[in-house]
C-alpha positions in Angstrom: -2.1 -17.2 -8.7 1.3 -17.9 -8.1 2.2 -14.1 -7.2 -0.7 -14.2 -4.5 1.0 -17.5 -2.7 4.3 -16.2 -3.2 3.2 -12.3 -1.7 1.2 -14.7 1.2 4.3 -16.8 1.9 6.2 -13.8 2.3 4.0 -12.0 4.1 3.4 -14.8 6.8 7.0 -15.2 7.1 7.2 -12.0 7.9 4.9 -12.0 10.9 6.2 -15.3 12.3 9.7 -13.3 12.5 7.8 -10.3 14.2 9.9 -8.4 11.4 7.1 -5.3 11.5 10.0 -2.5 10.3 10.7 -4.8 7.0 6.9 -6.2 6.6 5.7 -4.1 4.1 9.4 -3.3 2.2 9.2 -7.5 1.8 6.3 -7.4 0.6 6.9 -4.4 -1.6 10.1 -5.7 -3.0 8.3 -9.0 -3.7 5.6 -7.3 -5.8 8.1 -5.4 -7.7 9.9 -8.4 -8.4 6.7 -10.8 -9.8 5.5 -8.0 -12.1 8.8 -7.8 -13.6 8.9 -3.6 -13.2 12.6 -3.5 -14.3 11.4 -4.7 -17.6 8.4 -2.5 -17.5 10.1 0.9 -16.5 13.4 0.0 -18.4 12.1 1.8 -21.5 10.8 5.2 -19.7 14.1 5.7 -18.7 14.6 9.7 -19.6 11.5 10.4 -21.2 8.6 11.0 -18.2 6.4 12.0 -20.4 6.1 8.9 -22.0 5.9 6.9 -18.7 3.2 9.6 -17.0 0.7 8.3 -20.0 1.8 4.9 -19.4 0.5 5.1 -16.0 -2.3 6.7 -17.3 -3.3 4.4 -20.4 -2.4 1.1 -18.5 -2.9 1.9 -14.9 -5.6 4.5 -14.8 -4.2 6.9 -13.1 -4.7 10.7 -13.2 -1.9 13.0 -13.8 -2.3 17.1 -12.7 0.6 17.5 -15.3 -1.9 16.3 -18.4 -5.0 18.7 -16.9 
């Protein structure tokens, strides 16, 4: 809950500063940041293999390299 306030916050601030270039880059940046994605992507450094079945396995997504 406290990303969604955070993201909101951010996002508000945003359009109170008529900031529409940078809206979605905050916001972006922000969400990176809460779901600690250095951490996360830290270890698939070099091996894209390994991080195309994490997106797979943890994310659901569907890879054309895997069929």
């Amino acid at each position: 809950m406290v990303f969604c306030a955070e993201w909101l916050n951010n996002l508000v601030c945003s359009l109170d500063k008529n900031c529409d270039s940078g809206l979605f880059e905050s916001c972006a940046k922000l969400h990176y940041q809460m779901n600690g994605m250095d951490d996360i992507l830290e270890q698939y450094v070099g091996d894209l293999p390994a991080f195309i079945s994490f997106l797979e396995k943890e994310w659901g997504w569907k890879s054309i390299i895997s069929g």
